[in-house]
C-alpha positions as CSV (number, residue, x, y, z in Angstrom):
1,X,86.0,70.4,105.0
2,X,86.6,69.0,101.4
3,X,85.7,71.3,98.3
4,X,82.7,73.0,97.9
5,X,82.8,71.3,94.7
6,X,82.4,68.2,96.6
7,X,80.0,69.6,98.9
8,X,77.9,70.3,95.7
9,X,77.7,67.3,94.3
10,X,76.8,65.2,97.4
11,X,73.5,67.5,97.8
12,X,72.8,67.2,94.3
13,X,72.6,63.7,94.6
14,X,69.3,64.5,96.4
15,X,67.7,67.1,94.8
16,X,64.3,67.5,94.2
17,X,63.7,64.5,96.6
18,X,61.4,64.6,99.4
19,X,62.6,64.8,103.1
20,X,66.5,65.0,101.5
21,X,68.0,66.6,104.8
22,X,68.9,63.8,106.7
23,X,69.9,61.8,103.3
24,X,72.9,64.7,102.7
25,X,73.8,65.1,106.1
26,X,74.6,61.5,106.2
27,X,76.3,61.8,103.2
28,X,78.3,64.5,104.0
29,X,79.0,62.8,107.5
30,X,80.3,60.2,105.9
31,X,82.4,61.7,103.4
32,X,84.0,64.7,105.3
33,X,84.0,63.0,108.8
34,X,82.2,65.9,110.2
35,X,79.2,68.4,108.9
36,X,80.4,72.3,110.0
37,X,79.3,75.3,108.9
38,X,80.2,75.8,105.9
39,X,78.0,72.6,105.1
40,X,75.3,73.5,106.8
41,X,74.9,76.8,104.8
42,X,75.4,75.2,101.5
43,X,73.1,72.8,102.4
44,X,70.5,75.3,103.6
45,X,71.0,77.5,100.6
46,X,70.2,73.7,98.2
47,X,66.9,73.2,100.1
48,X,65.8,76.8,100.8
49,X,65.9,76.0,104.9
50,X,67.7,78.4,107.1
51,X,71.1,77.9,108.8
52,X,68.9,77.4,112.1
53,X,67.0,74.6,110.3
54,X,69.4,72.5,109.7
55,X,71.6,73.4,112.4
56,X,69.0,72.0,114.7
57,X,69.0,68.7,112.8
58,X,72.9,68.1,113.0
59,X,72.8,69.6,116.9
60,X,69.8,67.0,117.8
61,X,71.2,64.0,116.3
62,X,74.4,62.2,117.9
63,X,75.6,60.8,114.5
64,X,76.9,64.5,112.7
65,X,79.6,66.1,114.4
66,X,80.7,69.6,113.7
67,X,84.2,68.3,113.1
68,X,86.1,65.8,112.1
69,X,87.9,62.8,114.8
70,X,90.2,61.1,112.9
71,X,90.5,58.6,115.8
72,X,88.7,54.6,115.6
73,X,85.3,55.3,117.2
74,X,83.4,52.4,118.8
75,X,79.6,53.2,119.8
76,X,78.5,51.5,123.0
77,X,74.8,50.9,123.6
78,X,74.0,52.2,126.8
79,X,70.0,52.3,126.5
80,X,67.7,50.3,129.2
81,X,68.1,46.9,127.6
82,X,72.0,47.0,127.2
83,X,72.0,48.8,130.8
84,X,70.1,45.6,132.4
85,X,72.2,43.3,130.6
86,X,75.3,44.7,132.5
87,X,77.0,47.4,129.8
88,X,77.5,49.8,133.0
89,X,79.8,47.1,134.4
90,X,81.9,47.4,131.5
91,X,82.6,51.4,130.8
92,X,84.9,51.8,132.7
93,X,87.3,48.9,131.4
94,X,86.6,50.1,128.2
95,X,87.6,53.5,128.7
96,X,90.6,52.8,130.3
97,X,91.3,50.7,127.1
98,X,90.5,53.4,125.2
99,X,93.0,55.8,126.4
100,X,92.5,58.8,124.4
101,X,93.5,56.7,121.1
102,X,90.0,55.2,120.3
103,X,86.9,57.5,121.1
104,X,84.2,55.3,123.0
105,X,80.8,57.3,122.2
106,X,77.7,56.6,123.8
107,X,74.5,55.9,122.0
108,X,71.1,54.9,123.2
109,X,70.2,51.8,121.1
110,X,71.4,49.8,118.3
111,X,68.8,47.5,117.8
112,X,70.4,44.4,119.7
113,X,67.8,44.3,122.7
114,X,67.6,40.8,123.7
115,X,71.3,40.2,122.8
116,X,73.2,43.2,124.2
117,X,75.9,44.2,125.9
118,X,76.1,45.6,122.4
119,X,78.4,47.5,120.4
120,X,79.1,49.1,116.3
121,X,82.6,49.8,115.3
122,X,82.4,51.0,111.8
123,X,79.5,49.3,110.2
124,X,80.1,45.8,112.3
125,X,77.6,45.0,115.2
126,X,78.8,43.2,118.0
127,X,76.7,41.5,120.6
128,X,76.8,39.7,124.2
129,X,80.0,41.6,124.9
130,X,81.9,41.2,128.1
131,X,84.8,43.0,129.2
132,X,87.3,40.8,127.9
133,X,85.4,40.8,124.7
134,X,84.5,44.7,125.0
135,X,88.4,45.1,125.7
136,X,89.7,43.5,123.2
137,X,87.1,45.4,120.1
138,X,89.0,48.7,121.5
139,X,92.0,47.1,121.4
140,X,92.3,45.8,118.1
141,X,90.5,49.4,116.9
């Protein structure tokens, strides 16, 4: 984890705001590649939450991680619409491309319904994937 200084300064950003949980845990996603504990109990502390309280935001939602991957991640929508559009026939390609360089995550939606096989590397959607084209995204990751 960076400096608590750091730490600080990122939840400060949000004080006094309403609903500013979810704002600093993205924040301090982003920045530190992970929220842990030390984050969650200067974060607690800020908003007068308890550990628990915040704790069972980062644990329920897929995008905070208790610590940091330094390796290219590449989300892979595997919700209903993706899943009838054929993503199932493409994991395991993928994951064999993947190796253990490039960590293939699963999420359950990305917005890209009616276009899907769809994927996010970073903050770039990509849509009506195949394997060659699925492939080649965790290849060039």
């Amino acid at each position: 984890m960076a400096n608590s200084q750091d730490l600080a300064q990122l939840i400060a950003a949000h004080a006094g705001k309403e609903g500013a949980l979810l704002p600093i845990l993205h924040d301090v996603q982003h920045a530190f590649g992970c929220v842990d504990g030390e984050a969650e109990a200067a974060i607690a502390k800020a908003l007068n939450l308890s550990r628990a309280e915040v704790h069972g935001v980062v644990s329920f939602y897929h995008d905070f991680t208790p610590a940091a991957d330094l390796r290219p991640h590449i989300e892979l929508c595997r919700a209903e619409a993706c899943k009838a559009r054929g993503v199932e026939a493409l994991v395991d390609a993928a994951q064999v491309a993947a190796g253990e360089r490039v960590k293939l995550k699963t999420v359950y939606c990305l917005g890209l319904c009616s276009v899907g096989p769809a994927a996010r590397m970073g903050d770039a959607l990509y849509a009506r994937l195949d394997q060659a084209a699925l492939v080649a995204l965790v290849e060039q990751a």
